[in-house]
Biotite code that builds the C-alpha atoms (Angstrom):
import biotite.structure as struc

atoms = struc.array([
    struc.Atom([0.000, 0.000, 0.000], chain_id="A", res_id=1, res_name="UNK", atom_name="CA", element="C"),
    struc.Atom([1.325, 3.529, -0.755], chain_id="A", res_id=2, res_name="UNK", atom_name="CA", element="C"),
    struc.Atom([0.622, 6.547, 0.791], chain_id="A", res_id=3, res_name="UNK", atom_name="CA", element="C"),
    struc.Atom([-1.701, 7.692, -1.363], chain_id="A", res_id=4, res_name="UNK", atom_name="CA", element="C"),
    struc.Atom([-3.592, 4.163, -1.743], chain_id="A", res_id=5, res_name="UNK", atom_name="CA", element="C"),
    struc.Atom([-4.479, 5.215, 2.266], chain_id="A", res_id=6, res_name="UNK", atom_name="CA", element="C"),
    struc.Atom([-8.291, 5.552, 2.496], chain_id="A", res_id=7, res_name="UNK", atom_name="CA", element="C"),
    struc.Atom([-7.872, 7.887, 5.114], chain_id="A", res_id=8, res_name="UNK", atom_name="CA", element="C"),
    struc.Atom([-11.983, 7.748, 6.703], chain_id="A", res_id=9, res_name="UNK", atom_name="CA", element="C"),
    struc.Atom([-11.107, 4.112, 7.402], chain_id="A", res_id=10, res_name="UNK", atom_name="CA", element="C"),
    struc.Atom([-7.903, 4.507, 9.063], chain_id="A", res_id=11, res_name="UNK", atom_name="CA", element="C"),
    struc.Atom([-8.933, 7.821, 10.948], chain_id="A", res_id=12, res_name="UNK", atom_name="CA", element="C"),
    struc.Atom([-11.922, 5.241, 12.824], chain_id="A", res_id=13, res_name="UNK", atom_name="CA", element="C"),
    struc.Atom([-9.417, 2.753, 13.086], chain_id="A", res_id=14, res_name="UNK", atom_name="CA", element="C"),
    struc.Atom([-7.196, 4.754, 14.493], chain_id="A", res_id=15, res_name="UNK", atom_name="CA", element="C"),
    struc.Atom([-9.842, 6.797, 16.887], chain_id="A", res_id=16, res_name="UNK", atom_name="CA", element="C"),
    struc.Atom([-10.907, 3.102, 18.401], chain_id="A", res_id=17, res_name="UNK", atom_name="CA", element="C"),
    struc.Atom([-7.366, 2.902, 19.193], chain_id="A", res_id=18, res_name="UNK", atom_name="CA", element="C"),
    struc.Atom([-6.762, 5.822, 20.365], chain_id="A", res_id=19, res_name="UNK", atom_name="CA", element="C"),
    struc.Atom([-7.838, 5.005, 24.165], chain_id="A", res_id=20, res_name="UNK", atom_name="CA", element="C"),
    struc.Atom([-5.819, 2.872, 26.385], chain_id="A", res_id=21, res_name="UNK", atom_name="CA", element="C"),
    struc.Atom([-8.935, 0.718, 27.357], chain_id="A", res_id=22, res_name="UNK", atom_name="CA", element="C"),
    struc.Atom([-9.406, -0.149, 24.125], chain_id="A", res_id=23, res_name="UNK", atom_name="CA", element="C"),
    struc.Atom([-5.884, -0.977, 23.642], chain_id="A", res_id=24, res_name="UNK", atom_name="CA", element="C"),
    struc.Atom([-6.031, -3.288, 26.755], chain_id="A", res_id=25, res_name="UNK", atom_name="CA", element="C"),
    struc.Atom([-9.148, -5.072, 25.446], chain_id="A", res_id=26, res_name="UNK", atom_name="CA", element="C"),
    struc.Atom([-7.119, -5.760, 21.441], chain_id="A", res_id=27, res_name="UNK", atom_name="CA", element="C"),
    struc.Atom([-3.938, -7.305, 23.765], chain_id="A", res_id=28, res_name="UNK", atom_name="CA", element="C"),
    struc.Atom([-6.650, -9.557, 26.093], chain_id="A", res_id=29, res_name="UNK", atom_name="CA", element="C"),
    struc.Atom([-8.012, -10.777, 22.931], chain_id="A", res_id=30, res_name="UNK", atom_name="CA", element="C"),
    struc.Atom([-4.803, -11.160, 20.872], chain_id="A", res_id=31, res_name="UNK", atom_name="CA", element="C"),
    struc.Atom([-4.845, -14.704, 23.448], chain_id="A", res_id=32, res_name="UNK", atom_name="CA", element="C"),
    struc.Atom([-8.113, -15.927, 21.542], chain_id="A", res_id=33, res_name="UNK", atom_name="CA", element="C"),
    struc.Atom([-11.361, -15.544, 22.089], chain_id="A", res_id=34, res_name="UNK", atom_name="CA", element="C"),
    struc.Atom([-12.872, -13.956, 25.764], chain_id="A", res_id=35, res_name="UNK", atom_name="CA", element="C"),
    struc.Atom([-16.660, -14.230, 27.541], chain_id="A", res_id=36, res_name="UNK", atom_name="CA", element="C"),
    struc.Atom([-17.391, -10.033, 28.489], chain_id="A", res_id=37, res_name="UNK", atom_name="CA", element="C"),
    struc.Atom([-17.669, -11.176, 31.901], chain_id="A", res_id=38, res_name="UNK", atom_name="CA", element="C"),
    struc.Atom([-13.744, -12.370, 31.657], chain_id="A", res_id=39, res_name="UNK", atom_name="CA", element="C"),
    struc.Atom([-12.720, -8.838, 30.074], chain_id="A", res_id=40, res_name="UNK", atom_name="CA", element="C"),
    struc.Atom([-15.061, -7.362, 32.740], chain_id="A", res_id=41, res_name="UNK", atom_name="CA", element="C"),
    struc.Atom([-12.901, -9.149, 35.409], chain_id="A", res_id=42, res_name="UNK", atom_name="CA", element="C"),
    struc.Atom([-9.608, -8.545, 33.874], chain_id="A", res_id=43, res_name="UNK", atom_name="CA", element="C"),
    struc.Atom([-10.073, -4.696, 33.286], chain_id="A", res_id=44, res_name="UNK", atom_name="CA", element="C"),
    struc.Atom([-11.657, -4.501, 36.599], chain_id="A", res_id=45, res_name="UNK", atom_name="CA", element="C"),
    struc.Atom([-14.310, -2.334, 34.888], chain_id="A", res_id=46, res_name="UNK", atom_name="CA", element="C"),
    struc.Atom([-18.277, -1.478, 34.750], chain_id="A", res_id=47, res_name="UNK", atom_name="CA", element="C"),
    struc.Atom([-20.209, -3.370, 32.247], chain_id="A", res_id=48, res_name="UNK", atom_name="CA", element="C"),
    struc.Atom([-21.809, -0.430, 30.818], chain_id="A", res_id=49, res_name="UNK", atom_name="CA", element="C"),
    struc.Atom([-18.242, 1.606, 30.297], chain_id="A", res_id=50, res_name="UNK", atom_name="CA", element="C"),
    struc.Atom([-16.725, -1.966, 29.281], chain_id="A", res_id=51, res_name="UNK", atom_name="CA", element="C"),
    struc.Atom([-19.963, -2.142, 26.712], chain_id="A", res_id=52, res_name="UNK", atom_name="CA", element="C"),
    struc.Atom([-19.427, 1.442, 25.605], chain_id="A", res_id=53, res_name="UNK", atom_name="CA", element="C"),
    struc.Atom([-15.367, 0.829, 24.760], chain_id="A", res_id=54, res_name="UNK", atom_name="CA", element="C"),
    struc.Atom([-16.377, -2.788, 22.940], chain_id="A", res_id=55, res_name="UNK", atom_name="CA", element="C"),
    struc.Atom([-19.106, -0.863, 20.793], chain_id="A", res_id=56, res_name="UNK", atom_name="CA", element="C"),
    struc.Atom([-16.609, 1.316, 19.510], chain_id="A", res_id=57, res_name="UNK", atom_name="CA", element="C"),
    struc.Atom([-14.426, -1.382, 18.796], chain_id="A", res_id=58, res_name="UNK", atom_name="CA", element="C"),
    struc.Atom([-16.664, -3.813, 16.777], chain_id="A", res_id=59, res_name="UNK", atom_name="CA", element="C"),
    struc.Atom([-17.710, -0.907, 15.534], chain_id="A", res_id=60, res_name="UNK", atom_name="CA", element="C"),
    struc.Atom([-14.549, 0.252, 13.618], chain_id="A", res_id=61, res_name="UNK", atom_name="CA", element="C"),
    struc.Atom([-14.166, -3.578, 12.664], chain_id="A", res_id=62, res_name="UNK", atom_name="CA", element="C"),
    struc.Atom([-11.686, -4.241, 15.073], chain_id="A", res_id=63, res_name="UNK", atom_name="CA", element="C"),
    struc.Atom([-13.302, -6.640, 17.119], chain_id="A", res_id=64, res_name="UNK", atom_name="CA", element="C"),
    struc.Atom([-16.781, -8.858, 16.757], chain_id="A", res_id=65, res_name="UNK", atom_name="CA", element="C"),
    struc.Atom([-19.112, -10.895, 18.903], chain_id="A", res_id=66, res_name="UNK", atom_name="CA", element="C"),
    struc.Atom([-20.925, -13.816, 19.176], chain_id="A", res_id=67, res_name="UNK", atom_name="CA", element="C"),
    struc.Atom([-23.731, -14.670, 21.604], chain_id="A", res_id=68, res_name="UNK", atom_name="CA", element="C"),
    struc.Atom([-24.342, -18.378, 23.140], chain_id="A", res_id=69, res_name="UNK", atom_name="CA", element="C"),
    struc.Atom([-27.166, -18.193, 25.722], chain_id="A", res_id=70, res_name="UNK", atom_name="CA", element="C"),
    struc.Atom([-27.367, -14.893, 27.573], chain_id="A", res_id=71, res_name="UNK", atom_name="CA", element="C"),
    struc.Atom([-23.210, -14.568, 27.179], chain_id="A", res_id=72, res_name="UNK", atom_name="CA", element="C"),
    struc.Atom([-21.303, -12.462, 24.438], chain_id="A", res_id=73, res_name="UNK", atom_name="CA", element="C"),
    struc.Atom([-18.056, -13.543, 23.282], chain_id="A", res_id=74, res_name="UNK", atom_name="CA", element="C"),
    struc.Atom([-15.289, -11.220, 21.594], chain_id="A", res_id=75, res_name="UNK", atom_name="CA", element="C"),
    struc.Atom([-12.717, -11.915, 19.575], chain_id="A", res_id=76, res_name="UNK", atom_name="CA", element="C"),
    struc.Atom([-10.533, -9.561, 16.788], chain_id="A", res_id=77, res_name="UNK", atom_name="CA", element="C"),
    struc.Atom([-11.056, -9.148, 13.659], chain_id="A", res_id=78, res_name="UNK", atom_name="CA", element="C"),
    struc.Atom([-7.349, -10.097, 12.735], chain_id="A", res_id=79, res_name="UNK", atom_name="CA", element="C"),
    struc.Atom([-8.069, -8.980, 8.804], chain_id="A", res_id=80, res_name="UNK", atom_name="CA", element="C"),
    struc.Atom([-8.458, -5.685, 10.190], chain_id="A", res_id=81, res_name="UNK", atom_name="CA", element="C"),
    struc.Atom([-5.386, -5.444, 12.280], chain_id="A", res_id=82, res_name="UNK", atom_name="CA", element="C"),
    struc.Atom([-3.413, -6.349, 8.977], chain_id="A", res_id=83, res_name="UNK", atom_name="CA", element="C"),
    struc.Atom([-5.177, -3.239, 7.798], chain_id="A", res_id=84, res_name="UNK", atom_name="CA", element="C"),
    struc.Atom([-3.625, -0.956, 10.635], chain_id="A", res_id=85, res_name="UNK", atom_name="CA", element="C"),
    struc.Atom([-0.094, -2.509, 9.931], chain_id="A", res_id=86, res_name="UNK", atom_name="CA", element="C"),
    struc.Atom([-0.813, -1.383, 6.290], chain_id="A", res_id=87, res_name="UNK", atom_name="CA", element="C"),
    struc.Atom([-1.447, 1.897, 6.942], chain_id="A", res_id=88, res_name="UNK", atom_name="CA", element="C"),
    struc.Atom([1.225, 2.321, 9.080], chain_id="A", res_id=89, res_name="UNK", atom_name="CA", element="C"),
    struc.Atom([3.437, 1.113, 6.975], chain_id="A", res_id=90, res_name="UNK", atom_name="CA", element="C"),
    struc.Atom([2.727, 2.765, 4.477], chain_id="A", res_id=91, res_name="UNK", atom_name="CA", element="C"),
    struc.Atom([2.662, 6.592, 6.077], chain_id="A", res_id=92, res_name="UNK", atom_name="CA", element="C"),
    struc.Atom([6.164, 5.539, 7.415], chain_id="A", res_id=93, res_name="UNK", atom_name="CA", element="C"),
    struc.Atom([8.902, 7.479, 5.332], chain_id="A", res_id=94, res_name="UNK", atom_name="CA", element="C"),
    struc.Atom([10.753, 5.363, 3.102], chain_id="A", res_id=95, res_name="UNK", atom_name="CA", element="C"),
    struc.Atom([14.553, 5.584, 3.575], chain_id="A", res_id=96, res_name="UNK", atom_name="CA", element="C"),
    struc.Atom([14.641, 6.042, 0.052], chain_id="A", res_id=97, res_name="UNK", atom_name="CA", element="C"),
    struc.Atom([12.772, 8.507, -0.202], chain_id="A", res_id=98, res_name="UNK", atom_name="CA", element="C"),
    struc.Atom([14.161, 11.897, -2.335], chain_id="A", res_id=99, res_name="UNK", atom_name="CA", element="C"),
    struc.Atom([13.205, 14.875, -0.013], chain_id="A", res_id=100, res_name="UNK", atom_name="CA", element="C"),
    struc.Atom([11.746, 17.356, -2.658], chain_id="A", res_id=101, res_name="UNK", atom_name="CA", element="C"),
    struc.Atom([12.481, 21.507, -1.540], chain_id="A", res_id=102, res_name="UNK", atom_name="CA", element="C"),
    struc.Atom([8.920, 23.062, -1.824], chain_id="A", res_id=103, res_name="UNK", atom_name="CA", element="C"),
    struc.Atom([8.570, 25.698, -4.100], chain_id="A", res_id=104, res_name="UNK", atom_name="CA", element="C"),
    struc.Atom([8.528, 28.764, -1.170], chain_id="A", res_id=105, res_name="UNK", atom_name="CA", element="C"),
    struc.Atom([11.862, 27.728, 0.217], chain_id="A", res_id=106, res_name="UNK", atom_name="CA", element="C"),
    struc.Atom([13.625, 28.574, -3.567], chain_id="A", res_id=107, res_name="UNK", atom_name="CA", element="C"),
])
């Protein structure tokens, strides 16, 4: 992907649903597999409702999705998706190569 091949509405929500570091704890809890909400509720030590709030904005952006069995949600990543961030990253980073070009005011 080059820079300009970045669809940049898709990576700003990717990036926004990233951008908070409970959201970042719930990606690394389910980088192990699969997890019940009442295990990431117990492991972040936090309310259902903001734990709900912080898993909508994940699934979401794509990041994350869910599947119910009985009255219990499981999560688990979207690991497509997180191939997406690492290709958008990748591609913003400078290349080493890269020719820096003097803009036209500094001449």
């Amino acid at each position: 992907m080059r820079t300009a091949d970045v669809d940049l509405p898709t990576a700003s929500r990717l990036f926004h649903a990233l951008s908070d570091e409970t959201r970042l704890e719930i990606v690394r809890l389910l980088a192990g597999g699969e997890r019940c909400v009442c295990e990431l509720t117990d492991a972040l030590d936090a309310a259902q409702s903001r734990l709900s709030f912080h898993l909508k904005t994940l699934k979401d952006a794509g990041i994350v999705s869910d599947r119910r069995e009985g009255r219990w949600a499981y999560y688990r990543l979207n690991a497509g998706v997180l191939d997406e961030v690492e290709a958008v990253v990748a591609a913003l980073k400078p290349s080493r190569f890269a020719v820096r070009q003097a803009a036209a005011c500094c001449e």
